[in-house]
N, C-alpha and C positions, 0 to 999 in steps of 0.2 A: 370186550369190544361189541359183544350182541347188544349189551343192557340195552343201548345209549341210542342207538335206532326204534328199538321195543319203548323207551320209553317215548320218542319223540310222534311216535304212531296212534298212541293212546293220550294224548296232552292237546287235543281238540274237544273229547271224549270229556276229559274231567274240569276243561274250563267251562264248556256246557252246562257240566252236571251242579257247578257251584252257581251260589248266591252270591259271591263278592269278588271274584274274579271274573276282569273283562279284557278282552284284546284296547291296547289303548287308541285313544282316536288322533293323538300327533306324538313325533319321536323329535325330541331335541338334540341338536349337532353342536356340538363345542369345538373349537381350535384353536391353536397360536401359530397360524402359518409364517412363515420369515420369507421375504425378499431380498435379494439384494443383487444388482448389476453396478457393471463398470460404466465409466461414464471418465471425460476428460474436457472438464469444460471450464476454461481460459479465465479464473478471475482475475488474476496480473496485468490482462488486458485490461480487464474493465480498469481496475484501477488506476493504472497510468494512463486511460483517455479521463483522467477525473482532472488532470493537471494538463495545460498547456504549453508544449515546450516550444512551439513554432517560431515563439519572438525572440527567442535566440539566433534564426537564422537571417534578419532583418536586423542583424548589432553587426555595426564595422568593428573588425578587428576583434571578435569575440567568436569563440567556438565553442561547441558542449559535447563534449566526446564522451562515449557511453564506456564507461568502465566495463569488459564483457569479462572479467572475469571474478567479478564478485559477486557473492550469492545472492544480496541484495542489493536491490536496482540501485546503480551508484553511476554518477556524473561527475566530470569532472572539469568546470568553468575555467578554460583558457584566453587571458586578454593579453595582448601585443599591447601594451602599453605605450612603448618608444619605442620605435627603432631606427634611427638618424643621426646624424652627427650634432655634437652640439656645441654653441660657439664659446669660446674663453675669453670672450672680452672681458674687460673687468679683474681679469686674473693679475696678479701682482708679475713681474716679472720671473726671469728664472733664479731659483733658491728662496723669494721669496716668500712669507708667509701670510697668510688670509687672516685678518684681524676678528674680522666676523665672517656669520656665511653669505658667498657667495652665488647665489640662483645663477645655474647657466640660462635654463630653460622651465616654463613651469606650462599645465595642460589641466586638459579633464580628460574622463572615461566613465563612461556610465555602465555599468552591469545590468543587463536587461532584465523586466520582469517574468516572474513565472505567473502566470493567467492560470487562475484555480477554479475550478466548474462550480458552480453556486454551491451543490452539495456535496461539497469538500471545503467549506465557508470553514469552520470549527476547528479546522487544525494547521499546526505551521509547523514548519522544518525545527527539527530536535535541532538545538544550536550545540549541544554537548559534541554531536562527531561530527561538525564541519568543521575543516580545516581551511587556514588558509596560506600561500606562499607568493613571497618577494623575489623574486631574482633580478641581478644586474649583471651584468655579462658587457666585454667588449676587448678594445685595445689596451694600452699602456694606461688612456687618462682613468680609467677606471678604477684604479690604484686611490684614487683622488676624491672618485664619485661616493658623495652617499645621495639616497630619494627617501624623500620625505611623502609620506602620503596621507591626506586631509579628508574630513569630511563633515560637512556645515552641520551645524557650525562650531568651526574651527576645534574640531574635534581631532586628535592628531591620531593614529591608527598605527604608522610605523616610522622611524629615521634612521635606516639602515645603511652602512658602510658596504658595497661591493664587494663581496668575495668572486665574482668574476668566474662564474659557473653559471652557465644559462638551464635553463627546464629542459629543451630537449625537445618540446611539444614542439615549438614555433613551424609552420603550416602543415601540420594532423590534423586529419579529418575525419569527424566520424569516432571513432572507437582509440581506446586507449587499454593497454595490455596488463600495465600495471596493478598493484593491488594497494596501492597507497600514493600521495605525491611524490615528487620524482625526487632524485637527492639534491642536498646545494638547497640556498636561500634560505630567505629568514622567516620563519612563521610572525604574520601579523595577526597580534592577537586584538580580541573584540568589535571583530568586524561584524557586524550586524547583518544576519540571513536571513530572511522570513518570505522571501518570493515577492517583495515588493524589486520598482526599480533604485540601485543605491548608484548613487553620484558621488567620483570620488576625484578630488584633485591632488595631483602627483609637481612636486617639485625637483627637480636632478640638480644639485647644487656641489662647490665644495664647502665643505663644512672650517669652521672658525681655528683658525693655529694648524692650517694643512701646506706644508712646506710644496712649492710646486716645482716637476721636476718640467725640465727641456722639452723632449716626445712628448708630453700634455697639450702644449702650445700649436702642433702641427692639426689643420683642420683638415692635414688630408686622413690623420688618423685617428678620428675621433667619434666615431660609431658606438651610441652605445644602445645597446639591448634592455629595455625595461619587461617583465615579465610579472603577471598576478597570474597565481594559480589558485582555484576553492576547489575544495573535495568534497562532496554537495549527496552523499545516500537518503537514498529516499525513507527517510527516518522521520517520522511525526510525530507530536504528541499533543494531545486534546488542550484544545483553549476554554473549556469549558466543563462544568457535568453535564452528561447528556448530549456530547457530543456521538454523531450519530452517522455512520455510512451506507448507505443504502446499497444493499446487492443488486446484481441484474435484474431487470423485469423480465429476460428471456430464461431463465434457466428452468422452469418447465415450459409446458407450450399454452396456449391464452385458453381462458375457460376452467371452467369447474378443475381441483386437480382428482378428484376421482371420477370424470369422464361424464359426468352425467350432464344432459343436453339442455336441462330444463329443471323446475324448484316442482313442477306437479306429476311428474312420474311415478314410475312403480319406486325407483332409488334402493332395490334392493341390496345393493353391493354397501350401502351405509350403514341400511340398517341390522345387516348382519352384524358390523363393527362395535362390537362392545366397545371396545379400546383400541391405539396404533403408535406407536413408537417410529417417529423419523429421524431418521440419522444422513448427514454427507459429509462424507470424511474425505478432506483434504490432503497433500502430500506434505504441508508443513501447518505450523500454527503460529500463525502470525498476532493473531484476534484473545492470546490468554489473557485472563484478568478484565473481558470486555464481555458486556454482555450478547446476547442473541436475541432480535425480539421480533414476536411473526405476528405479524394481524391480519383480523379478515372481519368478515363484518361477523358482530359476535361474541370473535375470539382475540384475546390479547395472551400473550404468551412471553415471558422475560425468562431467557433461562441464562443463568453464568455461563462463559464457556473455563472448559479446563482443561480442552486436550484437543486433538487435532481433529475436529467432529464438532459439526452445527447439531445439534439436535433439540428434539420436542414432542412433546407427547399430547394425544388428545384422548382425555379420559371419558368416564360412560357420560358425565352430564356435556362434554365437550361435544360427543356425536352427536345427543340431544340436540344441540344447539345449530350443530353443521346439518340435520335431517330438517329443520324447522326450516319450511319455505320462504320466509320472511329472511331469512339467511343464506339463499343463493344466490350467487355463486360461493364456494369455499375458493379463493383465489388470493393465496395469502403473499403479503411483503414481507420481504423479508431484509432486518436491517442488523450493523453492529452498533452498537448502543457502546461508548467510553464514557469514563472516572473523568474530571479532571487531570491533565496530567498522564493521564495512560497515554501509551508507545501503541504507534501503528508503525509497521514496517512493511514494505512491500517486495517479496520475493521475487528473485527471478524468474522461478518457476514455481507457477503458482496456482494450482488448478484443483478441483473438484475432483478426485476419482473414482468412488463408490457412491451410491444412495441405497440405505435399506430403508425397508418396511417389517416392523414386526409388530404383525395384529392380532389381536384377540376378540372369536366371533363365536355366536351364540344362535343359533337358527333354527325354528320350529318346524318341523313338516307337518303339512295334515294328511293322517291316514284315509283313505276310503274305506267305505267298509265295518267301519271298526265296532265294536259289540258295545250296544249301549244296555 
């Protein structure tokens, strides 16, 4: 234990005494410091302000009730189609039979549109998980009713017989509990969903060789309930390559993102940065299979994603580029880039919770002093 003091007392003595030993004149600093905090910041919001759903509350007889217990954001498009008596004139007597069909009453109903923010132009509702449903519901003559429903042109969509089981929905407002359409009715298939408005004409007829019974005839009992249901999750898929969704412009705060006020400064905190690894890892991954792309003036950065984390790296000539004053601010966008065909789906809860940093820096001191 003596040595090591004895020697450090004599080791001014013999740098002295030599020819090729010097105290040196700067000391270089290396590190890989790691960051990382919590954070909880709302992209589900943004996203459904990307789609406007307001014109739904401007449609007579149409309601949009938010499915609140699916994980992803899911609607469910309620119309009152009919609800009236409707007349049997025309109807054969009683026991007999309709040669052809009979129209009691026939209408429109228009489905309102969804209004899509310009940059959300690129993608339309997945048509694979919309569902849609018929119900007819009522008294006795309903035994009798089938509704035909049409759309120009003359495109037929369904002509379904009453089973005489209504949806259940008729005046719910707001929220719906279920995790799927309700039971009862007929699914009408190839109804066409893409957020434009669809115009649909519905006819309530009896249909051709329908023997009519007595209680049919009475119009004090002849109520009948027409009902369409759609099952509408907010499930998209690119209309394009290169369709593209641009994140928040708030999610850091305006200005340079490493702090610096100005492109003629000292800018030290850069150019210590060899390299930096950025990471924000989300609670779900909605974005697999899609790309990540950041720009800034400079910098272009395309990374795949493949897991629940945006990330990007700026290597030693990347900081070059971000130190070069001709290249401030470092104030990057940041967007999702889709395939053709790629699925966007939008969670219910859907937020940002961590951001790291993990940098790699390289820093000289200058000694004073130092033995030339």
């Amino acid at each position: 234990m003596k040595r090591f003091p004895f020697f450090l007392s004599f080791a001014p003595v013999l740098l002295l005494l030599s020819c090729n030993l010097q105290l040196p004149n700067a000391v270089q600093v290396k590190g890989s410091p790691e960051l990382r905090f919590a954070t909880k910041f709302d992209i589900g919001e943004h996203l459904e302000g990307l789609i406007n759903k307001d014109s739904f509350t401007t449609a007579d007889k149409v309601e949009l009730l938010d499915c609140v217990n699916k994980d992803i954001v899911t609607y469910l498009v309620y119309m009152e189609v009919y609800d009236e008596k409707v007349s049997t004139t025309g109807l054969p007597a009683v026991n007999g039979t309709t040669t052809s069909d009979v129209p009691l009453t026939t209408g429109n109903i228009s489905v309102p549109a969804f209004t899509f923010d310009n940059e959300f132009k690129d993608f339309k509702f997945n048509q694979e998980n919309i569902k849609t449903k018929l119900y007819i519901s009522g008294p006795s003559i309903v035994e009798g009713i089938t509704v035909k429903l049409t759309m120009s042109p003359s495109k037929e969509l369904a002509k379904s017989k009453a089973n005489n089981k209504s949806s259940g929905l008729k005046d719910k407002t707001k929220t719906y509990n279920g995790t799927e359409l309700p039971d009862g009715g007929f699914y009408v298939n190839d109804l066409p969903f893409d957020g434009a408005q669809l115009n649909i004409t519905y006819t309530i007829l009896v249909a051709a060789n329908t023997t009519i019974k007595a209680d049919w005839l009475n119009n004090n009992n002849s109520k009948v309930l027409v009902e369409l249901a759609i099952w509408l999750p907010f499930e998209f898929k690119a209309d394009k390559d290169g369709a593209n969704l641009p994140l928040p412009d708030d999610l850091f705060s305006d200005g340079d993102l490493f702090g610096r006020e100005n492109s003629d400064g000292d800018n030290t905190v850069t150019k210590m940065l060899e390299s930096i690894n950025f990471a924000m890892k989300m609670n779900t991954k909605p974005f697999e299979g899609a790309f990540f792309i950041v720009n800034s003036t400079g910098i272009n950065i395309r990374n795949p994603i493949k897991s629940a984390s945006l990330e990007f790296a700026l290597n030693e000539n990347d900081m070059k580029t971000v130190n070069n004053p001709a290249n401030f601010p470092f104030a990057p966008k940041f967007k999702i880039v889709f395939n053709q065909g790629g699925t966007l789906k939008f969670p219910r809860e859907f937020y940002i919770k961590e951001i790291s940093f993990n940098a790699k820096f390289s820093h000289t001191i200058d000694l004073a002093g130092g033995i030339n």
